[in-house]
N, C-alpha and C positions, 0 to 999 in steps of 0.2 A: 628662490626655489619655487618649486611648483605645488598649487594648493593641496595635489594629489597626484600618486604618483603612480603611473600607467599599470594598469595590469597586461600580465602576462597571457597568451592563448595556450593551450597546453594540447597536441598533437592526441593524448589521452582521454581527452573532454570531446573527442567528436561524438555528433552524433548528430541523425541525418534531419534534416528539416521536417517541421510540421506539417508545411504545404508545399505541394509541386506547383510551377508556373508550365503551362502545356501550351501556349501561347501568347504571344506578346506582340500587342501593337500598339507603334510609336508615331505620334503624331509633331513633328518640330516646326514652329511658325516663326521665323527668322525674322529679329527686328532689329536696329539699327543699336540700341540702348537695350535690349534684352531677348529672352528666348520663351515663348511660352510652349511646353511638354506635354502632352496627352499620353498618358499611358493607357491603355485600355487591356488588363491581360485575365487570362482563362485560369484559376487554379483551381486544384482539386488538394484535399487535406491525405497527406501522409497514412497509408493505413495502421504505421506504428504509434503515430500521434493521441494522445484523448481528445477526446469530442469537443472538450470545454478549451481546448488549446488557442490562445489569441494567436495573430496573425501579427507577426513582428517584420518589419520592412527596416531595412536599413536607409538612410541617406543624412547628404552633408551638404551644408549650405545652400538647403533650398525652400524657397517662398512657396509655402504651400496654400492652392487656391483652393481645391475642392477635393472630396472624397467621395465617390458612389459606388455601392455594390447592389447589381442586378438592376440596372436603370435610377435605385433612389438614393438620393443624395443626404449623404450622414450627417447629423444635428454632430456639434465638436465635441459632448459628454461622448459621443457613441468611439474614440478615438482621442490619444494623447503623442505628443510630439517632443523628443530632447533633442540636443544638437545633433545626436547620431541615429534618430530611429523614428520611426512610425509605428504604433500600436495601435491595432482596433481589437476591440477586449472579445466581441463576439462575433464569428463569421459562419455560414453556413457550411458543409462538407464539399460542396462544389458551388464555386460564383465566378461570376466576372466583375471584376475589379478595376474603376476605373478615376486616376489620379490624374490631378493638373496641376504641376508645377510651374513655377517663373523662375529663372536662374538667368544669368550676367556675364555671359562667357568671358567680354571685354575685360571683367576685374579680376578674372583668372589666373593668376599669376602662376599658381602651384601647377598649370598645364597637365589636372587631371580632367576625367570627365572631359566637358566640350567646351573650347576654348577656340579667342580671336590670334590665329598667329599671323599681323600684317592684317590685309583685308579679306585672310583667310578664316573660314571656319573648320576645325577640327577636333578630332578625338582624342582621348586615350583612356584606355577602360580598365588595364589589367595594372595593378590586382584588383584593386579596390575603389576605380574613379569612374565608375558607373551611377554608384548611389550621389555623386554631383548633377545625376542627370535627371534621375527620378527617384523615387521611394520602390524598392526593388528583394528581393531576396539573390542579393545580390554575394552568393557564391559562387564557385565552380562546380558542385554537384547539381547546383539547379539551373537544367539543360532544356530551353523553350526554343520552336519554332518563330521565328521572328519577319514581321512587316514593318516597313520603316515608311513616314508620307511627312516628304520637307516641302513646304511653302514657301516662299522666298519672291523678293522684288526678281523677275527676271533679267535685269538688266545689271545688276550689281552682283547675280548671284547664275550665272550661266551654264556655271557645273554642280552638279548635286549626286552625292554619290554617298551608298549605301552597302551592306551585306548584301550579297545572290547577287539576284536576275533582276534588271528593268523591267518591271510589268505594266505600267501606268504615268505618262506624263500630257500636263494638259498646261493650257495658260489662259489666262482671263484676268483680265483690266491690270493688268501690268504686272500679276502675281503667277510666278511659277509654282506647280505643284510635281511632283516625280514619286511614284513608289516602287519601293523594292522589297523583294522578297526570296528571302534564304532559305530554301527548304528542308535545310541540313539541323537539325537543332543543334545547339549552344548554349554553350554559358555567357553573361553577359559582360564580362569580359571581353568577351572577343566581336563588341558590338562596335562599330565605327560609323563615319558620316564627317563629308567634307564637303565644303560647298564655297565656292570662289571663282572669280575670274582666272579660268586655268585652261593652257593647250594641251595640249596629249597627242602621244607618238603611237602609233598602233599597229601590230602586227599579229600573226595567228600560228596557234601550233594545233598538230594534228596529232592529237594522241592514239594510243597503241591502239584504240579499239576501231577508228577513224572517223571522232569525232572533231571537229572544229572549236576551237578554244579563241576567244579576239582574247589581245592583248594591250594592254592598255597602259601606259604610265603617263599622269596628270603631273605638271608643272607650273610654276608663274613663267611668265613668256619669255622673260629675259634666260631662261634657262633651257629653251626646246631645243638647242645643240649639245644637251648634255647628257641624252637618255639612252644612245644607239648602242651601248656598251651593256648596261645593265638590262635593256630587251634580251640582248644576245645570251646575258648571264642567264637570266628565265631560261629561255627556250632552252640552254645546255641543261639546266638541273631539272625541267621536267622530262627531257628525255633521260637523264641519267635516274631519276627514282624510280620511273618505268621496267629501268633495265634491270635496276642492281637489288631496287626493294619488291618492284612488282606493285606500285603506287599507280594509278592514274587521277587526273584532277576531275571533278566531278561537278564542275559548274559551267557553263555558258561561258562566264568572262571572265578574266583574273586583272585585277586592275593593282595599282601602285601609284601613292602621293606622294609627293618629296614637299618636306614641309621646315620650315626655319626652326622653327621655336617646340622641339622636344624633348624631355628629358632621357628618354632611349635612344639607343640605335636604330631600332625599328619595331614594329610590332604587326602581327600575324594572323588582323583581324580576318574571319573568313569572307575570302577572293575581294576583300580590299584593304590591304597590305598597305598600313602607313609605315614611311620610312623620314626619317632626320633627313633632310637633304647631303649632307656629309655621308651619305653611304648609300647614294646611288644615282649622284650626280656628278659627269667625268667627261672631258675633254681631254687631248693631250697638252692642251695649252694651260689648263685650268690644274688638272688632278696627277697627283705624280702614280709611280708602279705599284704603292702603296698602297694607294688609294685607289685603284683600279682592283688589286688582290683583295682586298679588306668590302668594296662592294660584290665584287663576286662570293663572295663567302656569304656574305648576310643577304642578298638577296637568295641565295640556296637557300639559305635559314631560316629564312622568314615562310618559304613556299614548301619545306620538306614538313615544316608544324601544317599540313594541312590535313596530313594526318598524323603525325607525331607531336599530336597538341590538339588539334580542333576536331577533326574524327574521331579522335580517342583522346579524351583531355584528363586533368587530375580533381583527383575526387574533393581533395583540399587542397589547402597552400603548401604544406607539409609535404607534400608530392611533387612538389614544384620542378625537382630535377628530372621526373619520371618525362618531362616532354623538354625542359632544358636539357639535360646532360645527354639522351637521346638522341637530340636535335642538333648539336654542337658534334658530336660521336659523328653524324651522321653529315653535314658539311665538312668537316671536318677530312672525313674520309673523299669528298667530293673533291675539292681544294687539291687534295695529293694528288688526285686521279688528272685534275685538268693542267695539273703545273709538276714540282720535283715533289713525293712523296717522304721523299728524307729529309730536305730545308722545311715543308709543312711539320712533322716531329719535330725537327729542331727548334721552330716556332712555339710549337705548344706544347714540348717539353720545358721553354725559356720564360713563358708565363707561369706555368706549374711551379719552378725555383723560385723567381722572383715576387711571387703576387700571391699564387695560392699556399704555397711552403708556409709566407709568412702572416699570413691567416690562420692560418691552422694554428701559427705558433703565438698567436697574437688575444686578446679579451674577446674578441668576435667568434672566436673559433666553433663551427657547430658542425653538425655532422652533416654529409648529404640528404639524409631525411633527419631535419630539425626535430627535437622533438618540442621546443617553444618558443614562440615569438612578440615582441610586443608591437613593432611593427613590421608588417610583411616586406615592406618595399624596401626594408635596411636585407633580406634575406635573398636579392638578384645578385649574386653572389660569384666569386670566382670557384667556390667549394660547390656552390649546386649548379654553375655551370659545367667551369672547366675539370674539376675534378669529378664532376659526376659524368665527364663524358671518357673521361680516366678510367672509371670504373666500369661503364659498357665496353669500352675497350677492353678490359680483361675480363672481361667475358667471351667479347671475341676470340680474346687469343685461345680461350680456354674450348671452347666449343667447336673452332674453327671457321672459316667462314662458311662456308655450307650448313654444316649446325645451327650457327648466328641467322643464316636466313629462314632457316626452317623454323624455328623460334620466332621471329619475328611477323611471317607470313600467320602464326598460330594468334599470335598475341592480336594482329590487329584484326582478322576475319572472328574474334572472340570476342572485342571488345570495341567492336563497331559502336560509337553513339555513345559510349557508355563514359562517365568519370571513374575512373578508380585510381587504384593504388600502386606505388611502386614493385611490390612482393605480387600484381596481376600480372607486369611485365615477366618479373624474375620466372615468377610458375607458369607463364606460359614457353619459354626456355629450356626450364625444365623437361617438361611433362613430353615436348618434342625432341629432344637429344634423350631420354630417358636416363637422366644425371642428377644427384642430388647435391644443390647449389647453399644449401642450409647455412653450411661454415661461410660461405661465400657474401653472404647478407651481413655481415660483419661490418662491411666496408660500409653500409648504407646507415650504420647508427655509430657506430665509433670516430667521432673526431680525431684529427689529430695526422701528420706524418709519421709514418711506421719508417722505423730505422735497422737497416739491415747489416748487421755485422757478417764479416768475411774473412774465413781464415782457410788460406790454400798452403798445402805441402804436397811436394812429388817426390815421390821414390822412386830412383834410378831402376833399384834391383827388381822390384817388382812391374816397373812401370806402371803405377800406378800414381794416378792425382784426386787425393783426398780435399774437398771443399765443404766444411764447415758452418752452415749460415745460422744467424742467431737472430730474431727481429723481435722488435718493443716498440710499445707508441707512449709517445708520453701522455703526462698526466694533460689536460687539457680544463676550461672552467666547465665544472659541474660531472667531470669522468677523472678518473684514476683505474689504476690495475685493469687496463685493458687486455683484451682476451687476444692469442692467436689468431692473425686474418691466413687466407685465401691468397696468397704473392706467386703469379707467374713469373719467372726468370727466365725470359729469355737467353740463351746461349750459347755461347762459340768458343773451342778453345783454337787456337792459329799454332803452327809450326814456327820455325824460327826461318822457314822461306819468305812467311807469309799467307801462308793459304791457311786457310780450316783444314782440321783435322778431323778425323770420323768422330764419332761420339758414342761411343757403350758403358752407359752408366747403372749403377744397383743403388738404391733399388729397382728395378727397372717399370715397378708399375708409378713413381715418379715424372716419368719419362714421355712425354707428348712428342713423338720424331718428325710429326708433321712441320708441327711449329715451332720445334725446337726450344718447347719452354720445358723447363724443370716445375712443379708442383711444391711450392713450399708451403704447407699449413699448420707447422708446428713452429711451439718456442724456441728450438734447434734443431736443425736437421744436418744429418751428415750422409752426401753424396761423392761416392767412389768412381771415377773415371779409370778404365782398362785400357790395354793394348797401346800404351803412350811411349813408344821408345825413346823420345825426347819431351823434355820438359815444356809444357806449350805456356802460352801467355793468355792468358783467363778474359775472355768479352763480355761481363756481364752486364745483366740488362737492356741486353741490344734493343731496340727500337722502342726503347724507354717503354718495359713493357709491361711498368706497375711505376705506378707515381711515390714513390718512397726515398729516402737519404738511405747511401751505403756509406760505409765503411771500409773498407777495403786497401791495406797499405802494398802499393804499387810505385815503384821507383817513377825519379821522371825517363830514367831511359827505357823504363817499361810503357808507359805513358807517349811518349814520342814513337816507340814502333807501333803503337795503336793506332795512331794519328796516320803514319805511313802507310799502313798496312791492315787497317780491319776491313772486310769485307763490307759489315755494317755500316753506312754511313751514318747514321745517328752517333754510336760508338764513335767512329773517327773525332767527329765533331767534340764529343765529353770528353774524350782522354786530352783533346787542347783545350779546353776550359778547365780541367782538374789541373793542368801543367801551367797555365797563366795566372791559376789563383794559387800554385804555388811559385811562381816570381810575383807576385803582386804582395804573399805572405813575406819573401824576401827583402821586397824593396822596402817597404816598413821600417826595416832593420839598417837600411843604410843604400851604398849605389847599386844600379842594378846591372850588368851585363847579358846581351842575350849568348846564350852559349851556340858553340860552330855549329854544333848537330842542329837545334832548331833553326840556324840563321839558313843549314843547308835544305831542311826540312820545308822551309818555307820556302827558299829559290824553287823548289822543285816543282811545289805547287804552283807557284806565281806563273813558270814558266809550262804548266803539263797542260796544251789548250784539249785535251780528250774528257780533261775532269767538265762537268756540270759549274760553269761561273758563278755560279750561285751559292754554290756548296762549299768552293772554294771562298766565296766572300765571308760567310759563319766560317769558316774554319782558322779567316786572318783576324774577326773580328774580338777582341779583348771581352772578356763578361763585363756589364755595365758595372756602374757602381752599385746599386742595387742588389746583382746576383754576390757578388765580392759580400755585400752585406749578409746574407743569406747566409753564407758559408763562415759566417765570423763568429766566435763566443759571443762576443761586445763588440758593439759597437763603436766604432769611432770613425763617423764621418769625413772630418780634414785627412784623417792619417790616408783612410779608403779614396781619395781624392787623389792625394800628392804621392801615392805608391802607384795607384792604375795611371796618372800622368807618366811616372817614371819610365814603367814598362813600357808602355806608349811612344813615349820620345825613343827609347831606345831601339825599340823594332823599325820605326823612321826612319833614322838616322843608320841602320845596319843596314836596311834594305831596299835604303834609298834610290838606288840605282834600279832595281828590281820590279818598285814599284812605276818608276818611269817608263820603263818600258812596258809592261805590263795597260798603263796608261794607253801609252801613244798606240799599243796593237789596239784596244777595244775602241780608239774616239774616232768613231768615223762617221760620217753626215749622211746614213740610208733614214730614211724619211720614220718618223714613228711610228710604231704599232704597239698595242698592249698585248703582246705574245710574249712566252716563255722566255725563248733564246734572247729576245731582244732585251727583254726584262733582267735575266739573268748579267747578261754583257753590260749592260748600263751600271749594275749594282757593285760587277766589280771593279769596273771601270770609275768608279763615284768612290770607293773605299780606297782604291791606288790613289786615288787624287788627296781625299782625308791625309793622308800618310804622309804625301808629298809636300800637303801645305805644313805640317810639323816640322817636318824636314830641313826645309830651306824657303826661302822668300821668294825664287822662281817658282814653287807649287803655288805659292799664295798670288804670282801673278796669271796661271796659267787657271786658275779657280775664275779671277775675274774674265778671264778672255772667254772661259768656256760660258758662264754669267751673261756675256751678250751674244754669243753665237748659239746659243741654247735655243731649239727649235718647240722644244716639250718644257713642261715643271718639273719632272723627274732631274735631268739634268741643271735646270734653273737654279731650283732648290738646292739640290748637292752644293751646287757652285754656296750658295747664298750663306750655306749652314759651315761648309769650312771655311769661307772668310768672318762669319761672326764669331766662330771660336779659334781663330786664327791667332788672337792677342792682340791682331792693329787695331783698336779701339776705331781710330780715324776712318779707315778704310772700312770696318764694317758697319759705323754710322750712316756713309754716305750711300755704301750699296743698301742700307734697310731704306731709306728715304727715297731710292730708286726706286726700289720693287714698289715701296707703297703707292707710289706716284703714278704706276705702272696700275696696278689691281686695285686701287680704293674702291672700285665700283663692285668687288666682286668679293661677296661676304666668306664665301667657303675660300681663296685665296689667302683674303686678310686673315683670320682665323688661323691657316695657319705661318703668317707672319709674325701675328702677335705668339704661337706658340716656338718660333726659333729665338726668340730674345726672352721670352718668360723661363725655358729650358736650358739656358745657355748658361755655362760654368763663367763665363768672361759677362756677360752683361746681368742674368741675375739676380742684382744684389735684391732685398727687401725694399730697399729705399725707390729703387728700377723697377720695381713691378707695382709697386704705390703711383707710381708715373705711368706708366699703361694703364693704369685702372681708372684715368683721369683722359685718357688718348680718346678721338671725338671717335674711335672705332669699336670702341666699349662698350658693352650693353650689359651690364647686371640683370636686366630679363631674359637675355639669350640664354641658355644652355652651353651652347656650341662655346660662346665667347668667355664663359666662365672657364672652362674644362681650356682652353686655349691659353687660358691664361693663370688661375691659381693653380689649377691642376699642374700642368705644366711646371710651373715652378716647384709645388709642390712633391715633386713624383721624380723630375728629371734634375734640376739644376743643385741634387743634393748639397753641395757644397754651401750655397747659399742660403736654402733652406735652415739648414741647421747651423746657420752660423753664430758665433760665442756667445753674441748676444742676447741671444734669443728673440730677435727680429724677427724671423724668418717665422719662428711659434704664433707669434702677437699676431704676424698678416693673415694667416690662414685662421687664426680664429675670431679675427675681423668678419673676415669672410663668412663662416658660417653664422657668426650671431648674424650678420645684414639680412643673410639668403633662409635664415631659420622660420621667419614666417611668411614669406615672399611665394618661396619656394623648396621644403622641407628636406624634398628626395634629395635633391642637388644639395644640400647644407649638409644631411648626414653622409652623403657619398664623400665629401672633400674632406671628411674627418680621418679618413683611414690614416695619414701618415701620422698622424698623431696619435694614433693609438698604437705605438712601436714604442713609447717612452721606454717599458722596461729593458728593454734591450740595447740600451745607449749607455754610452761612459754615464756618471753621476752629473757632473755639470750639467751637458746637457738635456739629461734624465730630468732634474730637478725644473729645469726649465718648461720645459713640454708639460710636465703636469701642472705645474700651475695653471699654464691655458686650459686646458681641460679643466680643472677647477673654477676659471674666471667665467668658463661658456656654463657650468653647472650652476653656479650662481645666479645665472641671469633670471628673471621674473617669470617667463613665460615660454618654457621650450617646447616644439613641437616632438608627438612620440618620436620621430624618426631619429633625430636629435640625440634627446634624453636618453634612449638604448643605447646609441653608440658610448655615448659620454658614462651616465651611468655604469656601465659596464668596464669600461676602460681605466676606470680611478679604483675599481678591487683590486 
């Protein structure tokens, strides 16, 4: 156990720093074996602050050389040092401060702060890996002007890159020097610096006002064919924040790294934007549609935080979701705009069931604005991303769009420059729609999924349709007796032709006709629909339009005319997910048959080439095991396996003909593009084949044909991924040994090679993924190759994971003890599946926790760790 045990930060305990930093300059001299740091920064003392207030700096793991204020340098009484901080007991009301550090990037394992990834140097700052760089007041609310001057061998070190604008570069006796300078002020968070032998692709946008912007994205060389995609993504999302927020970018240049060795996706330093190489590097040879969708998203992401995060950033960490969930909301919406809008919902409706649902329902569970934390980095969350961009989205619905932007135009010409708080966003919302959002704040401190009970009767005589709704959040750790939220319902009721029907409902100040949501803010509410002369069939929550569990008893043939027939495509898509988790409920129970209507339900789809292929791919696709779990009392993994198999074979086997055809119309050899149409056709052309190879053994030959005639990875893959779960062991031996033989040389390929056999139901086992973690393609330092491979297992090849033995428990928390002081973030990120024990039959209940007792035990855990765990065994 640990000597001492973490304290907690408490959301209630703020309160604003002593001293302000009003500027900062960094001096980095790059050596071969170490870094020496000059900080030299300008503070002035807090006017809330006492006179006598010391001057506390935070920082970790750093050789501290010298300390001077005002040119003289401090005797070591005048100043004390622990592992996390810098004290000097007396300072004057205004100095300049100026620190030398020496810090090791190469033994950096934890890839905060500044770190060697390769013969690269890089950053990462947010939350809290800046004080690895220097002795810092190193929050979010303290926002400094910053100059960056890197020194470095010219010849080893060619690119040097910084916040802002290039203002100074010189060289002399073989040493490079480059300054940069950001006149934007910041937190130091969002400080970065890269320096490496790297080429760059570069092109320029012309913003609204017609200013010229270069564009820039830096690479290792073996990767300059893989940038022309993710330029093109920029240049889209800066002309779309232009259009749709009224955003323009406000610096000179905007540059982007793609770097190996991250534990992010990417991050949003200002106008240089490091990215994981995994999300923003694509060929059609190299990156499937996936992956081409998934870089277009987060390179939006990263460039819409330039002010939805770094012009207006958060006051604390507790704020966190005010520029994540924001910023997510806000790609999010981009994403739909450049591809299908109803497959994007479907997407992040299917994370919200699977991921955040079970957060919520899980020991981690906290609110979008936490109210404490012991470490921040366990709090990058799917609750303070995805569900916090859930809850700007019902804001939207709620305001409309034109409201939502006048609200947001308020919010940021208010809070230009400034840190603050999530309730600045809300009230600047407010104060522009002239609405009070009060009850609505709910959603920002209440954990937990609200559950919506539904009870519909129609009367013939009156024509009328009375709906009933009832919602409650459970109890969650540290909340009980949760209050009434703020739920938009969106709505539609259909005729029995199929079309919507008008809608006049009482009470009618409920009623938003724009956007067709209902206002539900009470513990019950009962809403009367008129003028019905026939009984309609109820579409609630069309475009999933509050992240909550309903209730609602709906036949499956009321459920199968949804499918057919809702206007909503979100809707379409849930009434076949609520219909296959109830043949999945069935098969449990014994054999499964698909019935005529859905066999005919689907012919029709397979065959209607007018629908969006895309749409139709989610609407053949089965919920994973996963979502199945979601929607169970208990748990029981093998049953959730060998019932979603059942269904599975049987839709194969029914509509095997169907899907053959379906096949041969989409395979045809027009050259790749990562567009829409193309993308769409591919997807479902790759799911008819999944189908076909269940089916019969000519799918599983017609996988490998497509395997060598494969022009793209998009189709490679597919081929690759249904002969591994095909069941011929032999044959999908031989094709893994091919592919690798193919891509050894190419890290983000392998990567995800090693994630189709770590994910696979057929290969697996615990015993199989101890054997990859031994494969010469392994790197226990990489990020990427961990998440490729324990993750994977962990997350996707349930069966496995949880098998009897509790094998599958033992490896993943192998895993984290190795990675627990190596690299903390990554060890308590891979814990998540383990903290679902109480939700599992008892067998494997009782297994799970032991690991988590075995990893609690251990000597010396890192906080990041210890929260998870700690918290998980209440």
């Amino acid at each position: 156990m640990r000597d001492a045990q973490p304290k907690a930060i408490f959301l209630k305990d703020y309160r604003q720093p002593d001293y302000w930093i009003t500027s900062t300059d960094l001096t980095f001299e790059l050596n071969d074996d170490s870094t020496l740091v000059t900080s030299r920064l300008s503070l002035v003392r807090n006017e809330q602050a006492q006179a006598t207030a010391p001057l506390v700096l935070a920082g970790q793991e750093l050789e501290l050389i010298s300390v001077a204020i005002d040119g003289v340098t401090l005797a070591a009484s005048a100043y004390q040092t622990d592992d996390e901080s810098l004290t000097i007991h007396s300072v004057p009301a205004q100095f300049e401060l100026k620190i030398v550090t020496r810090i090791y990037p190469a033994k950096n394992t934890a890839l905060e702060g500044l770190y060697r990834s390769g013969g690269m140097y890089c950053t990462q700052c947010e939350a809290e890996g800046f004080r690895r760089i220097t002795y810092y007041l190193d929050r979010p609310d303290v926002m400094s002007v910053f100059t960056t001057h890197i020194i470095a061998d010219a010849a080893s070190f060619p690119v040097m890159l910084s916040n802002g604008n290039l203002v100074a570069e010189s060289e002399s006796n073989g040493l490079r020097k480059v300054s940069w300078h950001d006149p934007h002020k910041k937190p130091a968070y969002l400080f970065a610096l890269v320096a490496g032998n790297l080429l760059h692709k570069e092109d320029e946008f012309m913003t609204c006002s017609g200013r010229k912007v270069a564009l820039k994205i830096f690479v290792e060389p073996q990767n300059f064919d893989k940038t022309d995609y993710a330029l093109d993504a920029l240049k889209r999302s800066m002309r779309w924040d232009e259009e749709v927020y009224g955003r323009e970018y406000d610096l000179d240049i905007f540059m982007i790294v793609a770097v190996d060795d991250f534990n992010m996706g990417a991050m949003e330093n200002k106008g240089l934007n490091i990215f994981n190489s995994s999300c923003v590097l694509a060929n059609p040879a190299t990156a499937t549609d996936a992956a081409y969708l998934r870089i277009e998203s987060i390179v939006a992401h990263e460039y819409f935080h330039n002010w939805s995060g770094n012009r207006v950033t958060c006051r604390d960490w507790f704020q966190l979701s005010l520029k994540e969930g924001f910023t997510v909301f806000r790609d999010s919406h981009f994403s739909a705009d450049m591809n299908s809008a109803t497959v994007k919902r479907i997407e992040d409706a299917n994370v919200m069931r699977t991921v955040q649902f079970a957060e919520d329902g899980g020991p981690m569970a906290h609110p979008v604005q936490p109210d404490s934390f012991i470490e921040i980095s366990n709090f990058y969350t799917v609750t303070i991303y995805e569900k916090g961009s859930e809850v700007v989205g019902m804001l939207y619905k709620i305001l409309g769009k034109d409201g939502f932007r006048k609200g947001t135009d308020l919010y940021f010409a208010r809070h230009d420059g400034q840190a603050v708080t999530i309730y600045d966003f809300v009230g600047a919302l407010e104060e522009a729609n002239g609405v009070d959002l009060t009850l609505f704040k709910r959603w920002y401190k209440q954990a937990g999924t609200p559950v919506v009970n539904v009870q519909s009767q129609y009367d013939a005589q009156s024509q009328q349709l009375t709906l009933t709704l009832r919602q409650h959040c459970p109890d969650t750790p540290g909340q009980s007796n949760k209050l009434p939220m703020w739920i938009p319902v969106q709505l539609g009721l259909i005729g029995a032709n199929g079309n919507d029907l008008p809608v006049q409902v009482e009470p009618a100040s409920a009623w938003t006709a724009s956007s067709q949501v209902l206002h539900f803010t009470d513990a019950e509410q009962t809403f009367v629909f008129s003028g019905l002369a026939e009984e309609p069939k109820v579409s609630l929550f069309r475009d999933f339009s509050a992240p909550v569990k309903v209730e609602f008893a709906q036949s499956d043939d009321d459920l199968l005319f949804l499918l057919r027939h809702d206007s909503d495509g979100f809707n379409r898509w849930d009434a076949g997910q609520r219909l296959m988790l109830n043949w999945i409920a069935a098969a449990k129970e014994g054999e499964f048959t698909l019935p005529a209507a859905a066999r005919d339900a689907f012919d029709a789809l397979l065959a209607d080439e007018t629908l969006d292929a895309s749409m139709v791919t989610y609407l053949l696709s089965l919920p994973s095991e996963a979502y199945v779990a979601e929607f169970s009392p208990v748990v029981d993994p093998l049953a959730i396996h060998n019932a979603r198999k059942t269904v599975q074979m049987a839709i194969a086997r029914e509509l095997k003909d169907d899907f053959i055809r379906c096949y041969q119309r989409l395979n045809h050899s027009d050259a790749y593009q990562p567009v829409p149409a193309q993308m769409s056709a591919r997807a479902l052309k790759n799911l008819a084949l999944s189908y076909w190879v269940k089916a019969e053994s000519a799918g599983l030959e017609q996988a490998l044909a497509q395997y060598d005639a494969a022009d793209n990875m998009t189709d490679q893959m597919a081929s690759l991924v249904a002969v591994v779960n095909s069941g011929d062991r032999a044959r999908a031996e031989s094709l893994l040994a091919r592919f690798y033989e193919r891509w050894s040389k190419d890290a983000l390929v392998v990567n995800q090679w090693l994630s189709v056999q770590a994910g696979s139901a057929e290969l697996g086992s615990a015993a199989f993924i101890r054997s990859l973690l031994q494969h010469e393609a392994f790197d226990w330092r990489n990020p990427n190759k961990v998440r490729s491979v324990i993750g994977a297992f962990a997350n996707q090849s349930l069966v496995n994971f949880h098998a009897a033995d509790g094998s599958g428990y033992e490896l993943l928390a192998d895993a984290v003890l190795r990675l627990n002081e190596a690299n903390p973030q990554i060890a308590a990120r891979l814990l998540g599946p383990l903290t679902k024990w109480k939700r599992l039959v008892p067998a494997q209940a009782s297994l799970m926790k032991a690991q988590l007792a075995r990893i609690m035990a251990h000597g010396s855990l890192s906080k990041d760790v210890y929260e998870v765990v700690s918290k998980s065994l209440v």
